[in-house]
C-alpha positions as CSV (number, residue, x, y, z in Angstrom):
1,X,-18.3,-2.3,-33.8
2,X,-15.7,-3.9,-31.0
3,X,-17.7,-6.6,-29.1
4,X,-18.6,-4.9,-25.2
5,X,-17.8,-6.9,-22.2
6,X,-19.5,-4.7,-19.8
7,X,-20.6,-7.2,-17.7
8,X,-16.5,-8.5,-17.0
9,X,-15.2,-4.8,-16.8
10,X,-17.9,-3.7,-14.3
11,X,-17.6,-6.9,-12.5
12,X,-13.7,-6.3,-12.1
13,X,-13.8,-2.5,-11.5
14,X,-16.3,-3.6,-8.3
15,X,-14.3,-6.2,-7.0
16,X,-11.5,-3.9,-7.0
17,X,-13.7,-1.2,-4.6
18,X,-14.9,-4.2,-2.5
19,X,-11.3,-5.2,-1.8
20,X,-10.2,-1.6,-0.8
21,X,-12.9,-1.1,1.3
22,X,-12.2,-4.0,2.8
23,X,-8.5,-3.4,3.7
24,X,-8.7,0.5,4.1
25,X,-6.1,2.3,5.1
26,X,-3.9,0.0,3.9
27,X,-1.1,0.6,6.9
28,X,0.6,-1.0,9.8
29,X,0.9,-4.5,8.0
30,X,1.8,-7.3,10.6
31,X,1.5,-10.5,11.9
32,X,-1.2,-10.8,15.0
33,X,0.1,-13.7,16.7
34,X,-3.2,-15.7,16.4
35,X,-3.9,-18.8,14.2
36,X,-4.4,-17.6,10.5
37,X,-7.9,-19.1,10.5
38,X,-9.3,-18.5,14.0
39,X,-12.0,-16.1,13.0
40,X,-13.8,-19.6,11.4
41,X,-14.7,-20.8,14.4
42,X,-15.0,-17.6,16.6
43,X,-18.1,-17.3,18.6
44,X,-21.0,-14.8,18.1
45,X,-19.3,-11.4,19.4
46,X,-20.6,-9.7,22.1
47,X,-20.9,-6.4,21.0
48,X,-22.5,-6.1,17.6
49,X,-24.2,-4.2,14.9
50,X,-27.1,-4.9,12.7
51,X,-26.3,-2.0,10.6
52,X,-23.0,-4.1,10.0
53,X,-24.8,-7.2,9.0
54,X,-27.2,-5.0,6.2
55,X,-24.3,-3.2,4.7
56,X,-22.1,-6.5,4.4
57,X,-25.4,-8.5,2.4
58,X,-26.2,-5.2,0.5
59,X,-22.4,-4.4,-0.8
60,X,-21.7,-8.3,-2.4
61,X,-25.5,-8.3,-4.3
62,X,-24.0,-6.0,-7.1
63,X,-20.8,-8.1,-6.9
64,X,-22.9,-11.9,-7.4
65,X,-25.3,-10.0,-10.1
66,X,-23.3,-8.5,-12.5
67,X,-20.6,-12.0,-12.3
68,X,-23.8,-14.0,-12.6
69,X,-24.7,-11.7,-15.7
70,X,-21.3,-12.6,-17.2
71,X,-21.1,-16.2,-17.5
72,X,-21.6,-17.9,-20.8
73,X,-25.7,-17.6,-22.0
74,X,-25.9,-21.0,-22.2
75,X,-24.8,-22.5,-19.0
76,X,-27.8,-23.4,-17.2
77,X,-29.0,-20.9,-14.2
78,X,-28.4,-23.5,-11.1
79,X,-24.9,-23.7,-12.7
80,X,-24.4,-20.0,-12.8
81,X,-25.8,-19.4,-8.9
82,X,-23.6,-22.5,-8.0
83,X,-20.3,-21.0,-9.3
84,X,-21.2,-17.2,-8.7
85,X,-22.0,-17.8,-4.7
86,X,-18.5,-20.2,-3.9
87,X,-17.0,-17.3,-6.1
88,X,-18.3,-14.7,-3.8
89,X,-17.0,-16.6,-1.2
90,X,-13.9,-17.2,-1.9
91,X,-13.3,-13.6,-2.5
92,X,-14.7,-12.6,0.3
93,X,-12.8,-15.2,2.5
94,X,-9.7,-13.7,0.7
95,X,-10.4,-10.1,2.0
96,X,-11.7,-11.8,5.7
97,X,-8.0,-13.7,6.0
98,X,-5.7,-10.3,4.8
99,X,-7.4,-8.4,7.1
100,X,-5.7,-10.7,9.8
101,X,-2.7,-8.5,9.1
102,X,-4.1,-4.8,9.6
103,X,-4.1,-4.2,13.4
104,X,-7.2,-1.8,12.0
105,X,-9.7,-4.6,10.8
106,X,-10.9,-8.1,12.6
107,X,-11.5,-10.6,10.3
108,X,-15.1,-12.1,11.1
109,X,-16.7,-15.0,10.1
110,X,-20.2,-13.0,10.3
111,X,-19.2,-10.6,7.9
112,X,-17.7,-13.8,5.4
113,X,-21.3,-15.2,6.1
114,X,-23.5,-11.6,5.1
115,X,-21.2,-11.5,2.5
116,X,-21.8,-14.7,0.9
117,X,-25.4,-14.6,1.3
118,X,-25.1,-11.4,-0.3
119,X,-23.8,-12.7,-3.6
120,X,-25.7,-15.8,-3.3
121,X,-29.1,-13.3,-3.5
122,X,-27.0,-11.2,-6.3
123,X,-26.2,-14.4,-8.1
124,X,-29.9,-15.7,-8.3
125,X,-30.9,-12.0,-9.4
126,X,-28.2,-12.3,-12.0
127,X,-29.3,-15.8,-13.2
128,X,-32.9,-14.9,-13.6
129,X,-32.4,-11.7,-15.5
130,X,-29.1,-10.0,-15.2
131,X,-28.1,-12.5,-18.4
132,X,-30.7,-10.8,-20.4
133,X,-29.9,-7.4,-19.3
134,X,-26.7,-7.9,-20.3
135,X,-27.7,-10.3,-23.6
136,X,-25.8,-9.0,-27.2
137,X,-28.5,-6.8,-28.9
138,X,-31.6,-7.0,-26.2
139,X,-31.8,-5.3,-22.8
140,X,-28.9,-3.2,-21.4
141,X,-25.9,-4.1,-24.3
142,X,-28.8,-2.4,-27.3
143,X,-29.4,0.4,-25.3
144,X,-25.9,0.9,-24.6
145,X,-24.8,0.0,-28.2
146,X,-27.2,2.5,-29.6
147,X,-26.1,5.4,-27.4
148,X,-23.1,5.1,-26.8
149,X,-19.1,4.4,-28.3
150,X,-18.6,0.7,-28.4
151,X,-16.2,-1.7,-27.3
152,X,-14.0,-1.3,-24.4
153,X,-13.6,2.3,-25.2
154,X,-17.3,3.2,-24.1
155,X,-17.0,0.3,-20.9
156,X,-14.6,2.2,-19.2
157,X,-16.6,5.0,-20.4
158,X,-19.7,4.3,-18.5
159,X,-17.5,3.2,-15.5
160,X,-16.0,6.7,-15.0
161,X,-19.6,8.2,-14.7
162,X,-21.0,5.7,-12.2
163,X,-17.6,6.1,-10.4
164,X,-18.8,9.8,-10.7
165,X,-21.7,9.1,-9.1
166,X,-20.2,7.3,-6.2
167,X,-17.9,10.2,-5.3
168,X,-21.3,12.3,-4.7
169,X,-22.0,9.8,-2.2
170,X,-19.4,11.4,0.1
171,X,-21.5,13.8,2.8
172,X,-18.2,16.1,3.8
173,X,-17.5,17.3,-0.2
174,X,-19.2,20.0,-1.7
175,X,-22.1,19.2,-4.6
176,X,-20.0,17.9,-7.5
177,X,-16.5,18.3,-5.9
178,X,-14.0,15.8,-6.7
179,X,-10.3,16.2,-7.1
180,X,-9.1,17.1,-3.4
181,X,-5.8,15.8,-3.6
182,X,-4.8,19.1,-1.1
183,X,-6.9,17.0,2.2
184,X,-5.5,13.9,0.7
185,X,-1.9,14.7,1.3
186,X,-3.2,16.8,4.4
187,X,-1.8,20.3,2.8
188,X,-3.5,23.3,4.1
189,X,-6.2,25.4,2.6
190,X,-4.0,28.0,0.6
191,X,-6.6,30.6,0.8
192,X,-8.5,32.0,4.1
193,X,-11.9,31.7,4.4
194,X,-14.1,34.6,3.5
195,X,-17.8,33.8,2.9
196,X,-18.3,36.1,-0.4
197,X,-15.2,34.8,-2.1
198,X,-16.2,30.7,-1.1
199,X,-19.6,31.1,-2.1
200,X,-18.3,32.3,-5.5
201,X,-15.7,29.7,-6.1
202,X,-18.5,27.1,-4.9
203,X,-20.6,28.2,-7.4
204,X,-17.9,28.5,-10.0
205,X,-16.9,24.7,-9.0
206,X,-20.6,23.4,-9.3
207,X,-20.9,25.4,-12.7
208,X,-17.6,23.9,-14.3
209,X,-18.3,20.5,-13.1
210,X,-21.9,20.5,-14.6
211,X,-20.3,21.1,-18.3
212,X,-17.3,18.9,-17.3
213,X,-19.9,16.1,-16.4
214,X,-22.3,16.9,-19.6
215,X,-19.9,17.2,-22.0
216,X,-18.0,14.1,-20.6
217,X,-20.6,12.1,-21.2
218,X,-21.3,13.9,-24.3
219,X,-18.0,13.2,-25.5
220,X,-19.5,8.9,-25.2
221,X,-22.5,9.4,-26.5
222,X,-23.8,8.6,-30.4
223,X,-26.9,10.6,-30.4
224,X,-27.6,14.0,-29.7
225,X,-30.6,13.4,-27.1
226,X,-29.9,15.2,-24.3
227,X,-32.1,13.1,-21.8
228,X,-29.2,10.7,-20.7
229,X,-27.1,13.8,-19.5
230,X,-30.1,15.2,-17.5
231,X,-30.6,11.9,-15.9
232,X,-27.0,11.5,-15.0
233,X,-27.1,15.1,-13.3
234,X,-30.4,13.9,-11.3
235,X,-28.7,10.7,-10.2
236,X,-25.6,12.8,-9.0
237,X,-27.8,15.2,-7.0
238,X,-29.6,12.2,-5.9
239,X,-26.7,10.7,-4.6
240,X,-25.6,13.4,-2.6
241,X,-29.1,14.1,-1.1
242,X,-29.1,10.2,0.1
243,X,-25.6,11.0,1.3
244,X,-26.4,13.3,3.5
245,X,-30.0,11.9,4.8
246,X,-27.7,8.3,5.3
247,X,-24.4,9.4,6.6
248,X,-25.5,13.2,9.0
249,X,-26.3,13.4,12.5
250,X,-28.8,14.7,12.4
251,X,-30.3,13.7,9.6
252,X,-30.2,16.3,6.8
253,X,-31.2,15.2,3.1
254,X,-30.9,18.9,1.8
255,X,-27.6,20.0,3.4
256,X,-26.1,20.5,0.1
257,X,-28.1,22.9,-1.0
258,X,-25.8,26.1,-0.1
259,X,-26.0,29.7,-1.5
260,X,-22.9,28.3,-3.7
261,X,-24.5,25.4,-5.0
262,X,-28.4,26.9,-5.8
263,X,-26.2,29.5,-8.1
264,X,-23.8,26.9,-9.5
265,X,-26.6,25.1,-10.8
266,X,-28.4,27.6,-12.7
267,X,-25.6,28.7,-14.1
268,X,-23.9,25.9,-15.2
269,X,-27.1,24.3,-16.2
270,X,-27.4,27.3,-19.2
271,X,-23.7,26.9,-20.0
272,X,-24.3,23.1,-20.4
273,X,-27.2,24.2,-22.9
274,X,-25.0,26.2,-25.0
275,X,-21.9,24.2,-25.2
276,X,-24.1,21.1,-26.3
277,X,-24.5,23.2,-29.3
278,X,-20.5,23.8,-30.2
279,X,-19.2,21.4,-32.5
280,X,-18.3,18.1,-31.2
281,X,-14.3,19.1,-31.2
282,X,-14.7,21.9,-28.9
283,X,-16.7,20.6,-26.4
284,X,-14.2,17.9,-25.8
285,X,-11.8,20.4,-25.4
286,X,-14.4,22.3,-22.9
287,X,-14.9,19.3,-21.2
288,X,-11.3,18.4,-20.4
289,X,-10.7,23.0,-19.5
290,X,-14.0,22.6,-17.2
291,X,-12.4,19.2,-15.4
292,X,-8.9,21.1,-14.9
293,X,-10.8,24.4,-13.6
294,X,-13.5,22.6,-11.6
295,X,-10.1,20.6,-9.9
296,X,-8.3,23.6,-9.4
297,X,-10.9,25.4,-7.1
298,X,-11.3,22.7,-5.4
299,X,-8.0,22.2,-4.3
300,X,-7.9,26.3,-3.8
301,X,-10.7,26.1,-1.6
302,X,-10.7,26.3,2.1
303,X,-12.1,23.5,4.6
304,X,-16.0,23.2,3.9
305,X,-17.4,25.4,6.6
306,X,-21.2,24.1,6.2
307,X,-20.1,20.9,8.4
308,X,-19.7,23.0,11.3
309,X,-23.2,24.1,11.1
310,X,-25.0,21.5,13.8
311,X,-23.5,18.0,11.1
312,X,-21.0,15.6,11.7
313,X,-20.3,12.6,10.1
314,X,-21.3,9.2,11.4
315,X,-18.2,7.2,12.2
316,X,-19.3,3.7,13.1
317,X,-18.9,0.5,11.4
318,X,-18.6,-0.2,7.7
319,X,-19.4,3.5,7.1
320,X,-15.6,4.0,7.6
321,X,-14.5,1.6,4.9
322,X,-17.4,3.0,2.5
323,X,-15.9,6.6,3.4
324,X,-12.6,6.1,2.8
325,X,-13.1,4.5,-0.1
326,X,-15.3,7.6,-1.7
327,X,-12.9,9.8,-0.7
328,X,-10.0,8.3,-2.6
329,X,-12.6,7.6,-6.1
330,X,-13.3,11.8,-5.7
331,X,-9.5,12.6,-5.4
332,X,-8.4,11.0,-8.1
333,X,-11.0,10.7,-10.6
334,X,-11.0,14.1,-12.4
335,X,-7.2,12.9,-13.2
336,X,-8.6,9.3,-14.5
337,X,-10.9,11.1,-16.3
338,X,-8.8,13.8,-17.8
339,X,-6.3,10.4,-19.1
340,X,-9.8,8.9,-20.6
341,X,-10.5,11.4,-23.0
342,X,-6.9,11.9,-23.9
343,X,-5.4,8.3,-23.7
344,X,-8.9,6.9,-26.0
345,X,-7.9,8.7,-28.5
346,X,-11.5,11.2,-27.9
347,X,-9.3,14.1,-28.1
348,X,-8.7,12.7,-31.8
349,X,-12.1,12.0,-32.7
350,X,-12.3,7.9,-32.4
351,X,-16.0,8.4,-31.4
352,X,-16.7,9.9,-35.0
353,X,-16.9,6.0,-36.4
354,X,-20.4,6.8,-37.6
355,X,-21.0,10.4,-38.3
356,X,-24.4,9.6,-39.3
357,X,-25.7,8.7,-35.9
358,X,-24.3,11.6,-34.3
């Protein structure tokens, strides 16, 4: 079986979200006119936000405890700390000096401090245990070696589905919707709304995605328990329930629970129970026709009408960044998915290495 480096490929796959939130949108490139540096030694600001300060510590404690969890086992753990935190500087004082050309972000030295005390707290949790998480045949890597493909195969794998789950952590989208490349490119709804015909096609989307998503992950896995697919389906629901108790004003944990979405669930739950009985051919083709159809409705849908029922979206601080940057993983991850399963070689059957444990 190929060695895993899940540790490096997660590590670089969050890196890569840190640094888009961090320079979202990406336009109107230019030079300020002030020193490179001044943001070092700017004062305390006037005007500022705690909720800034929590975000900033909380989103670089992944980063420091899964590059903590990657260094070599046998460098000792004030070593590992040491070189994790000045890395999570430096990376973070990267981001904090490009930002000094979009006219959209300030470059602060409080956010390069919360930032670095982040993965300084992510890199003693890594020290302490995120090595044996991560340790060849204990924690984590047996788990993940006994349930699913190996190698870097089954790494980007298990990427795509907690990228899944991070798309369900926008509030605006509809449960399970991914795919809207139609609001991306700001194209308009093709179809006007009528309630009977968007409560069927939300239902329809919620149904295709649930097989999509099961059979996905199906498509990874060695053994035939269904428990790991349930749980990823709760974590997905849970996500958008903490999305829209964090991210509505008001507050409103259950807004996603829609006519649509009560019937999508039931009914793609007991499709998901039969298809996990086809053979194992089929329901990768299932999974990649469910992924196409799920994408298509979404994209034929019109504007999400529920927001207009008393919600709207907070739009202050770092939410921005972390909204933008859910928005682009939901457009395009059915398509990254869709190029995983065919790309891989899953189409072909490379995850039938050991028949046996199937």
């Amino acid at each position: 079986m190929p060695r895993s480096s899940l540790s490096h490929n997660l590590a670089f796959a969050y890196a890569l979200l840190v640094a888009y939130a961090c320079l979202h949108p990406f336009a109107g490139w230019r030079e300020s006119g002030l020193p490179l540096f001044d943001y070092l030694t700017a004062p305390w600001p006037k005007y500022f936000q705690i909720e800034d300060l929590v975000f900033n510590v909380l989103g670089y404690i992944p980063l420091g405890f899964i590059v903590a969890a990657g260094l070599p086992a046998n460098w000792p753990a004030l070593r590992i700390i040491v070189v994790t935190t000045l890395g999570t500087i430096l990376f973070s004082f990267g981001l904090e000096t490009v930002q000094h050309f979009l006219p959209s972000r300030v470059s602060s030295n409080i956010d390069l401090g919360a930032n670095s005390a982040g993965g300084l707290i992510g890199a003693a949790l890594g020290a302490c245990c995120g090595r044996r998480l991560f340790a060849p045949q204990a924690g984590l890597a047996r788990w993940r070696s006994e349930h699913f493909i190996g190698g870097h195969t089954g790494d980007v794998g298990l990427i795509l589905l907690g990228l899944w789950l991070l798309t369900q952590l926008t509030p605006d989208s509809l449960l399970f919707g991914s795919g809207d490349i139609r609001r991306m490119l700001s194209i308009p709804p093709p179809l006007p709304f009528r309630p009977e015909r968007f409560i069927a096609f939300e239902a329809a989307l919620t149904a295709c995605t649930i097989v999509a998503i099961g059979l996905f992950a199906r498509c990874m896995m060695r053994t035939a328990a269904p428990w790991p697919i349930l749980v990823l389906l709760a974590l997905g629901i849970g996500a958008k329930t903490l999305a829209a108790a964090t991210f509505f004003m008001p507050t409103d944990p259950l807004a996603w629970v829609t006519p649509g979405a009560e019937k999508g669930l039931i009914v793609g739950t007991g499709l998901l129970a039969a298809a996990l009985l086809l053979p194992r051919v089929i329901q990768h083709a299932v999974a990649g026709t469910m992924l196409l159809a799920a994408t298509a409705l979404v994209n034929l849908m019109p504007e999400n009408p529920y927001l207009s029922n008393g919600h709207t979206i907070l739009s202050r601080g770092n939410f921005l960044n972390f909204h933008g940057l859910t928005q682009l993983v939901a457009s395009i991850w059915p398509f990254v998915a869709l190029a995983y399963l065919s790309a891989l070689g899953l189409w072909r059957g490379e995850h039938l290495d050991n028949p046996r444990r199937l």
